[in-house]
C-alpha positions in Angstrom: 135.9 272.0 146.0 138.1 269.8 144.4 141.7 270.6 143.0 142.0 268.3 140.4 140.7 269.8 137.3 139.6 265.9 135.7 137.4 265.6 138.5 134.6 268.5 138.4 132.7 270.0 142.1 129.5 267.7 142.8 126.8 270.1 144.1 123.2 269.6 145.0 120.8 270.2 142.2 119.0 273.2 143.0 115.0 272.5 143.7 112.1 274.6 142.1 111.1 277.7 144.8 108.9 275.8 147.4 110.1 272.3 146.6 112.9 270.4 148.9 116.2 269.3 146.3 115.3 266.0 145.0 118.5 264.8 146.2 117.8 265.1 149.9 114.1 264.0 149.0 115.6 260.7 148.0 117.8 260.9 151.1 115.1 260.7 153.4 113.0 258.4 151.4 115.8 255.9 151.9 115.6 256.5 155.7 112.2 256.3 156.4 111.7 253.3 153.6 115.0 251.1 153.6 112.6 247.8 152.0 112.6 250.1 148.8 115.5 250.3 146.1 115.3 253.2 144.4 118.0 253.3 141.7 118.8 255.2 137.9 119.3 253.7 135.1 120.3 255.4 131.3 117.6 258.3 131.2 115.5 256.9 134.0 114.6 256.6 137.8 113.1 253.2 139.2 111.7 252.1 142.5 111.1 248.4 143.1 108.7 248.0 146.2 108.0 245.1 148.0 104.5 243.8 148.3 102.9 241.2 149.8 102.3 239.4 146.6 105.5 240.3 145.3 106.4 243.7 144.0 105.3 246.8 142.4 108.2 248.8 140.3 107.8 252.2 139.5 109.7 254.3 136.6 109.9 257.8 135.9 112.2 259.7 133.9 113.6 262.0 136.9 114.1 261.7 140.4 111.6 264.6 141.2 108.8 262.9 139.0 109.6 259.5 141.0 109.5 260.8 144.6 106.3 262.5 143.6 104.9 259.1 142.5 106.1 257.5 145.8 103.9 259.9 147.6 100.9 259.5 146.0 101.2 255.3 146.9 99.7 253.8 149.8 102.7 253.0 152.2 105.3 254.8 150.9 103.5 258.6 150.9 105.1 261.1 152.5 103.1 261.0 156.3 103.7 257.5 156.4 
C-alpha cells in the first residue's frame, strides 16, 4: 500500500467468476510468446505478430477481448 496519497494502490483487476485476471493472462502470454508485442494505446489493446510474410496486428478495445482473440489464432492459442 503506498503512503503517499498523490500516488493511488495499483491492484489487479478483478476477472469475471471462472475467467483468470486479464493481467496475469497477459503475463503469461508474454512468457510463452516473447516474438509478440502486445501493447495499449488511447482506448485500445494491440498485438503485432510476426509472420512469415511479415505480420499480422490485432486490435481490440480491452485486454480480455485481445487475449481471447490470441487464442482463437493458429500459433499463438492457448495449448500452443
Amino acid at each position: 500500500m503506498s503512503d503517499d496519497p498523490a500516488r493511488p494502490e495499483l491492484r489487479i483487476v478483478p476477472g469475471e467468476p471462472g475467467k483468470p485476471d486479464p493481467v496475469l493472462r497477459l503475463a503469461a502470454f508474454r512468457e510463452a510468446h516473447p516474438g509478440v508485442v502486445i501493447g495499449a494505446g488511447t482506448g485500445y489493446w494491440q498485438a503485432v505478430i510476426p509472420e512469415p510474410d511479415g505480420e499480422r496486428v490485432v486490435t481490440r478495445y480491452t485486454l480480455r477481448a485481445l487475449l481471447d482473440k490470441l487464442d482463437e489464432l493458429p500459433g499463438t492459442g492457448a495449448g500452443q
